[in-house]
N, C-alpha and C positions, 0 to 999 in steps of 0.2 A: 703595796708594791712588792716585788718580789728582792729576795734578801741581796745582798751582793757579793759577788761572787771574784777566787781568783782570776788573774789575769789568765786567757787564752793562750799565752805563749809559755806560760807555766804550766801549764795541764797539759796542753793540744801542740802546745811548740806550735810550729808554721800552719799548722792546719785550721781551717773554719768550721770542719765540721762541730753541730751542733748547736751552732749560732746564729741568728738571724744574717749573717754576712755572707753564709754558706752560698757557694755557687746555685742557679735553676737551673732547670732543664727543660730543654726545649721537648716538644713530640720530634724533630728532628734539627740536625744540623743546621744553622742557614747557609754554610757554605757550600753545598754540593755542588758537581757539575754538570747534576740533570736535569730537562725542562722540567715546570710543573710542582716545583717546590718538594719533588719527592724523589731523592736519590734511586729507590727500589723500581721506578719507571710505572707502568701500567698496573703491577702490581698490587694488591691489596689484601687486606689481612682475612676476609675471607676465602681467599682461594690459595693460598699460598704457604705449604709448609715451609720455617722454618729452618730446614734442614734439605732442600730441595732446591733448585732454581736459584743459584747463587746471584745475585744480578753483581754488576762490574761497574764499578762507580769510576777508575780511573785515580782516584782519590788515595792519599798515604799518612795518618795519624801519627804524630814523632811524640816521641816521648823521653824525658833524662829523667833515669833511677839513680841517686846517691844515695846510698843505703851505710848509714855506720853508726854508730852509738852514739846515746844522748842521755842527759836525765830529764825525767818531765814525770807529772803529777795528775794523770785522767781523770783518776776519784779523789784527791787530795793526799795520796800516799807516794811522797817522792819515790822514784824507783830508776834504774838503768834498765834504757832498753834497745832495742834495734829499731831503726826508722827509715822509710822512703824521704828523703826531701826535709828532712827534720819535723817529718808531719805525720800523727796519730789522731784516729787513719791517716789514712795513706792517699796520697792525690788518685782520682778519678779516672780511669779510660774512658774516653768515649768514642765512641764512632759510629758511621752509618754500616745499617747490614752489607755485608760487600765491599767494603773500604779494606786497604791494608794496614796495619799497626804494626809501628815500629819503636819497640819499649829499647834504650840502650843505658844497660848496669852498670855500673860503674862499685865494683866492692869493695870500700874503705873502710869495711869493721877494723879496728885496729886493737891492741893491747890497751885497755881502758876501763878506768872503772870498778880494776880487781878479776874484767874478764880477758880474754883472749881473742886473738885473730882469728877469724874463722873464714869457710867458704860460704857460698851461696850458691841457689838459685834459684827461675822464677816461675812459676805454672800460673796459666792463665786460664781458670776454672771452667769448664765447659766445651773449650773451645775445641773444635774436632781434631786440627790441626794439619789435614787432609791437605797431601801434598809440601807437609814442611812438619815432619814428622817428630826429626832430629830439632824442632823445638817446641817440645813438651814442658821440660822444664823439670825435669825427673832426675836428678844427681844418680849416679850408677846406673841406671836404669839406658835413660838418651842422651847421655850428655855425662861429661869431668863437673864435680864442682869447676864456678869461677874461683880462681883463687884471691887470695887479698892483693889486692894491689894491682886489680885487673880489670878489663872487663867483657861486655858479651853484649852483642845485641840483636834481638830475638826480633822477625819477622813474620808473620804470619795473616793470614786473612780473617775478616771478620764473618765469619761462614755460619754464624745462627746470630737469631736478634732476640733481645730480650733483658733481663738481669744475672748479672753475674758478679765475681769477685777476682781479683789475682793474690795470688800471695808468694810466698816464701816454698822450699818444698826440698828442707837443707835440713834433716834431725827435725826437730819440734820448733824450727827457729821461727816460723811464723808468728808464736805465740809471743814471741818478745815484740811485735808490733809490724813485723815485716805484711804488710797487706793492704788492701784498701780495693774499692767498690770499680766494677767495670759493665757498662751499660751500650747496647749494641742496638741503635735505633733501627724502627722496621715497623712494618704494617700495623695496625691496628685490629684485631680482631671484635672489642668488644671500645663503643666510644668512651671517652671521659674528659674534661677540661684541663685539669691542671696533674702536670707531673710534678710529684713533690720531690722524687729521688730517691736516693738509697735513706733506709732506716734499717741500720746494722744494730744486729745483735747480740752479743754472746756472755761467757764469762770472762774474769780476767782473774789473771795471777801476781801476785807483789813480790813471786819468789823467782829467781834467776830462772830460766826454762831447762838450762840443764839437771840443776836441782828436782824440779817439778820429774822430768824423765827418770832420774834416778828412785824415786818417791816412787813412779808410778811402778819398777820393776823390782821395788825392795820384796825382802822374805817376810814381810809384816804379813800378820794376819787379820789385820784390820780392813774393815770393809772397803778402805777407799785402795786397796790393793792396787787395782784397774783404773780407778779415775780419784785422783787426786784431791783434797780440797781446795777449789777455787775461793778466792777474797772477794769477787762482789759481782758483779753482773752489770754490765754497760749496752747503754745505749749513742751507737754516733758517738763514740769514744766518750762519754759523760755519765758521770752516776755523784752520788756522796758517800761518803764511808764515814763511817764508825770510828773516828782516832782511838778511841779507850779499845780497840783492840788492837791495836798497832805493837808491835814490840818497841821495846825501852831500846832507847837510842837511834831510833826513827825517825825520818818528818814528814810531819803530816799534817794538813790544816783542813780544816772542817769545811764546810762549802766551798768544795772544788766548782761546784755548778750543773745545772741540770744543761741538758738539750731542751730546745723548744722547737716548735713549727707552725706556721702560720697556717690557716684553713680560709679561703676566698668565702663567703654569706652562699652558700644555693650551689656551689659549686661542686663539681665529683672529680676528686685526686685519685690519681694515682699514686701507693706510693709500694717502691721496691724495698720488700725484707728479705734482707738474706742475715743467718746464723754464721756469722766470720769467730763464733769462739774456739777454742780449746776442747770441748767435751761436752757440756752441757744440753743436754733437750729443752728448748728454752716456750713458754706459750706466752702469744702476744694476745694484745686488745686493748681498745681504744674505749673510756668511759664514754657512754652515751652516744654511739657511734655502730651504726651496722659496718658490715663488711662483705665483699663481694670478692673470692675469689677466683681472674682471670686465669694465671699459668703457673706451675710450678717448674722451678728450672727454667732452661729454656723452651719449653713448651706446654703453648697456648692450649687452656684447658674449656670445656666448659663450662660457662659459669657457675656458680654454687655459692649461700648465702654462709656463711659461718660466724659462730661467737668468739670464735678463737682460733688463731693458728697457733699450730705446732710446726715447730721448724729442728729437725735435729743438725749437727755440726756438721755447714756446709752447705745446706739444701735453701733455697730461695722459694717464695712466692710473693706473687705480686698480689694487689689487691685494690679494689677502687672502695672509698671509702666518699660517700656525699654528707658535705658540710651543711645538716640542714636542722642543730639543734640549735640552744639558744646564744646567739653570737655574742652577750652581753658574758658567759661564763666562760672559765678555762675548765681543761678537760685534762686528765690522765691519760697518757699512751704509756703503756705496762708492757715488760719483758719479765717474766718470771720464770725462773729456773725449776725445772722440777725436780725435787728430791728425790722421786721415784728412780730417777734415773741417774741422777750424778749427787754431790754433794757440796755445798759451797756455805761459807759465813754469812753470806748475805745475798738472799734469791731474787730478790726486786728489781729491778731497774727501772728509772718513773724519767718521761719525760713529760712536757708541757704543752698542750694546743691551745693556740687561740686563737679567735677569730678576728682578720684584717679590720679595721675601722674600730678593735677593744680597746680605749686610752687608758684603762684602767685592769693590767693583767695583775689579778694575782695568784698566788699556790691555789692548785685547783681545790675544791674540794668536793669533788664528785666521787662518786662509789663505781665499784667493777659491779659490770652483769654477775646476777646469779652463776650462768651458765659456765661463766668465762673461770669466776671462783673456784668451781670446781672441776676445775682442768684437769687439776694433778688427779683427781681420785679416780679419773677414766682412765691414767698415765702411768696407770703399773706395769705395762707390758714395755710402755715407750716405742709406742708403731707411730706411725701418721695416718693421716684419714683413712678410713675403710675403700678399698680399692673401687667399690660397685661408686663411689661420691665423686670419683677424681676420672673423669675421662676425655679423653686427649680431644681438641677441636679437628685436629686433622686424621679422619679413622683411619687404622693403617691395622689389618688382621693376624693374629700370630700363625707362622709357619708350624702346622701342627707336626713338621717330621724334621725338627733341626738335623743337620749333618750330625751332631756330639753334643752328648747332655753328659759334663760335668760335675758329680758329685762330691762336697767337699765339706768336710766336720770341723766343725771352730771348736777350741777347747783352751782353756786357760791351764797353764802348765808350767809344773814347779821345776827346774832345772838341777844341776848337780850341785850350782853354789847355792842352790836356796833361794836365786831370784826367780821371778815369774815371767814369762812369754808369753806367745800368744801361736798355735798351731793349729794350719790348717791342711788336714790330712797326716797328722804327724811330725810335719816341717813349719818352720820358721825361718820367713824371710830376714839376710841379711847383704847389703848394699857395698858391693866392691867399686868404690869412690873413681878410683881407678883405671877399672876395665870396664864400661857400662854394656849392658848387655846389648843395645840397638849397634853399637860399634864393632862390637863382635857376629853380629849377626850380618854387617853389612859385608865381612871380610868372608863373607858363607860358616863363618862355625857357629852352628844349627845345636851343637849335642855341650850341654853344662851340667859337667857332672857333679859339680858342688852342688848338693842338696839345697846351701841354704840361699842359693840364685833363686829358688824353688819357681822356675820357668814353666811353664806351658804352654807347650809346642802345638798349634791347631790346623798347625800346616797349612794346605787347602780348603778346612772345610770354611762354607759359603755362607751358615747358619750354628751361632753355637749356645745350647743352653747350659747355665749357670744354677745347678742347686747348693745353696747354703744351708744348714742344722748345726745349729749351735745348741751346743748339750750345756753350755754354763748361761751364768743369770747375766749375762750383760747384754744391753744390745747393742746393735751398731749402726751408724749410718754410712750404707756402702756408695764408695764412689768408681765409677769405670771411667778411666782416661781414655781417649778417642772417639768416644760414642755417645749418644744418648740409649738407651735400650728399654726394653719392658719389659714390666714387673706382671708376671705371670701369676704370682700366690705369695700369699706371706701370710703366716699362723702359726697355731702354737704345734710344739712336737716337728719329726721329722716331716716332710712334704710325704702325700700318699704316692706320685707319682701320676697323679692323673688332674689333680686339680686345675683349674686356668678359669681366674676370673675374668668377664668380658672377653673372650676369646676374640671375637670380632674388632675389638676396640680397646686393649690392655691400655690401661698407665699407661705413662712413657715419661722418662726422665735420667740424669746423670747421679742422682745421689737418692738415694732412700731408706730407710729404715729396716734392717732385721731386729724383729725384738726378740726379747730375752727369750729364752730356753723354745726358739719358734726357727722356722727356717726362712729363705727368700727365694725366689727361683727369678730370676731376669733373662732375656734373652735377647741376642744384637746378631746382627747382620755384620760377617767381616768383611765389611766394602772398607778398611782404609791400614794395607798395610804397612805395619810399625811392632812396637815394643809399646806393650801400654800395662801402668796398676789399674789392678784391681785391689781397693784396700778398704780397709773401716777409717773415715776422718776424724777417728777421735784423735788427735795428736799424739795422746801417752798410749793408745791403742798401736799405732800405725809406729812408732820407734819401738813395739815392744814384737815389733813381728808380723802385724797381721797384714798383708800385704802378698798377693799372686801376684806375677808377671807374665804376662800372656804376650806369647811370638804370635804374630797373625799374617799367615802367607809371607814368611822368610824369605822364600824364593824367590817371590817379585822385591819384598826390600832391599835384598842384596844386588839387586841389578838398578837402583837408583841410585843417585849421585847425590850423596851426603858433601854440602859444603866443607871445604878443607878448613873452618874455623873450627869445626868438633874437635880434628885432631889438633889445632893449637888451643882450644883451651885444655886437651886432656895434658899436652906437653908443658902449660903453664901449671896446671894442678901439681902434676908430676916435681915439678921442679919446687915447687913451694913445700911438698911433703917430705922432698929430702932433706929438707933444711927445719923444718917443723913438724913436731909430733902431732895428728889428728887422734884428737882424745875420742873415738868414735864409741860410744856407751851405749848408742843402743842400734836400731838397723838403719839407719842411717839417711830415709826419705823423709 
């Protein structure tokens, strides 16, 4: 039988993830209020972009965020940290495609624990936010931090279906736990029986997150200059650690507890992964188990069989996996960090499968695919699937004559004190808490001359592309806020300028991979004006600077009517900073 493990309220505090107790999930809602048991109407997942044809459900998802400090133990290493609900993860969204969601924050970080009052705020990963722009969730950028002792509540529609995440989007503060899984039911494109749910993944850290950010922009010339070392890598918020690496005067207790999950005899799961860590490029797979990837992000791909995903910080794919080995065994579901690409103590993260009707579970002892073993050694560049593998269910053709192609160099860059940034074109973004740039825009001021706002004005145009070259060794996974877009070329060296894979049929998605010393070229239609990042999601990346902010058609922004709570939470920010020093260390997203 398997060993026994701490209490869930010690590790996980409130939450179930990872335990048999853990919430399911339906293929959809049962409360909707449309005939026919399917909120989206006539609708079906083969004719139907997600991004197109919003249907109108009538319906509004409530939600209460309490976000403030706790201590709790995920891999058996006490720690303080920042929590939704006193829950790691973080509770669930869900809703039907077309529904509205109403998250309201409630920010009680307080002085505790040896740390400080801080702000927040919330971004809801994918979400277009088309027609409620000013709720992004982007501190400086759309929005005043909320301050302590306040709070904010974000409306928005559910306008793609699929998987996703929310989190934090306040310095690196998500990485203290602020985050958790968000799932937008909708059509089926490709069938399956059972939805398993979110299986999160990423690395984690035992060291305060501001610590971590300062770490990541010291003048050390050590390799992990850019990305830090992580302490272990969790699945479903669950992994074990190592106490004999622990520091003296620590607590730590050994069998904090795995995740497990239950597989139906004959049956084919669904189950959503999405990478909620810190930095890490992390490869999944299931011993003795094929895989079938459906969508990445929120869009529905065609299918394709694979030994392994690769998921860089932030990006999701979904996968249908059929339970059709021997129900009598337990099985391994692996998250492994690649070293190629980041660095951590401990790269494994091992959950549990077994099969319904098995009275006798115990520690698997199955082996990884060949294939899946040798992840890392294809993972030196740290890209994602080869573009010509990955193409979209709904064809949609690239504009071969964008209005503006965008050229922009990433380079890692040693400053006057000796710490390290991150520039692209020369500039480094940094985040006036303050004055956020959508609020200035709304008042028509179009022109910021502070460099390090480092804006990008696209005015009108209608089509814009995006070339990345990154002359250093790291790569990134880029994420665009308001869009999903397409990935036009990614390889090594700068782009030739003509290249487009699947022209007819590009990618398409909100987060992807430039790898190391290679470029990326994406390109979006500006159908939805706002103030949106463009940024790398590695967290020690994205406070160290790397981060565009793109104005898209100002001129219609500034003639829409921004809710009058922007300017009281700017006036509550305001008012909590004159009283309180904002220790802002790095650019402040």
């Amino acid at each position: 039988m398997l060993a026994a493990r701490m209490p869930q309220n010690t590790t996980n505090g409130n939450s179930t993830w990872g335990t048999l107790g853990a919430s399911t999930f339906p293929d959809f809602l049962t409360d909707n209020p449309l005939p026919s048991g399917k909120p989206w109407g006539y609708r079906d997942g083969h004719d139907n972009n997600p991004y197109l044809n919003v249907p109108v459900t009538g319906v509004t998802r409530y939600y209460d965020f309490d976000v403030r400090r706790a201590i709790l133990a995920p891999d058996g290493f006490e720690k303080s940290g920042i929590f939704v609900n006193g829950q790691f993860p973080g509770p669930a969204i869900e809703a039907n495609w077309g529904d509205w969601i109403e998250v309201r924050v409630h920010n009680n970080i307080e002085d505790v624990y040896g740390e400080k009052a801080e702000g927040t705020a919330m971004h809801f990963h994918g979400i277009t936010q088309k027609g409620t722009q000013w709720f992004d969730g982007v501190p400086g950028v759309t929005q005043c931090p909320i301050a302590p002792e306040s709070s904010f509540t974000y409306r928005f529609r559910a306008d793609v279906y699929g998987t996703s995440w929310w989190h934090s989007h306040f310095s690196a503060q998500y990485t203290a736990g602020v985050w958790g899984p968000m799932i937008i039911y909708g059509p089926k494109h490709v069938e399956y029986d059972v939805d398993l749910g979110p299986v999160m993944l990423g690395d984690y850290y035992h060291s305060e997150y501001h610590d971590v950010v300062q770490a990541a922009a010291s003048n050390s010339t050590d390799f992990n200059v850019y990305v830090p070392w992580s302490d272990n890598s969790l699945i479903n918020g669950k992994n074990n650690y190592n106490c004999s690496m622990a520091p003296e005067n620590s607590t730590c207790f050994s069998q904090a507890g795995l995740s497990q999950f239950r597989f139906q005899p004959g049956k084919t799961h669904r189950l959503r992964l999405m990478n909620t860590g810190a930095a890490a490029l992390v490869h999944f797979s299931i011993d003795g188990h094929k895989m079938q990837v459906i969508t990445n992000d929120f869009e529905p791909i065609v299918p394709y069989e694979a030994d392994y995903i690769t998921l860089g910080a932030a990006q999701r794919t979904d996968i249908l996996v059929t339970a059709d080995a021997n129900p009598d065994a337990t099985y391994w579901m692996r998250s492994t960090i690649s070293l190629n690409c980041s660095v951590s103590h401990n790269t494994e993260a091992k959950a549990i499968i077994a099969y319904e009707g098995n009275s006798n579970i115990q520690l698997p002892n199955s082996t990884i695919s060949a294939a899946a073993a040798k992840a890392d050694d294809k993972a030196f560049l740290c890209k994602n699937d080869d573009l010509e593998k990955t193409v979209p269910y709904f064809p949609q053709a690239v504009d071969p004559n964008p209005d503006t192609v965008e050229t922009i160099e990433v380079d890692l860059f040693t400053n006057a004190t000796g710490h390290h940034v991150w520039i692209m074109n020369n500039a480094t973004q940094y985040t006036d808490y303050n004055h956020p740039v959508m609020l200035e825009a709304y008042k028509g001021n179009f022109s910021f001359p502070d460099p390090r706002a480092n804006v990008y004005d696209f005015g009108t145009n209608r089509t814009v592309r995006i070339v990345l070259n990154t002359v250093y060794q790291s790569a990134h996974p880029m994420h665009l806020h308001g869009h999903n877009f397409q990935v036009l070329a990614e390889g090594p060296g700068a782009w030739d300028g003509k290249t487009i894979v699947n022209p007819e049929n590009p990618l398409r998605r909100d987060t992807h991979m430039q790898r190391r010393y290679g470029h990326l070229v994406i390109q979006f239609t500006t159908d939805n004006p706002g103030v949106w990042s463009y940024h790398c999601h590695i967290a020690w990346h994205a406070s160290m600077g790397y981060n565009i902010v793109i104005l898209e058609r100002p001129a219609e922004l500034a003639k829409t009517q921004i809710p009058f709570v922007m300017d009281q939470t700017c006036d509550d920010w305001n008012k909590w900073t004159s009283n309180n020093i904002v220790d802002q260390i790095d650019s402040g997203i």
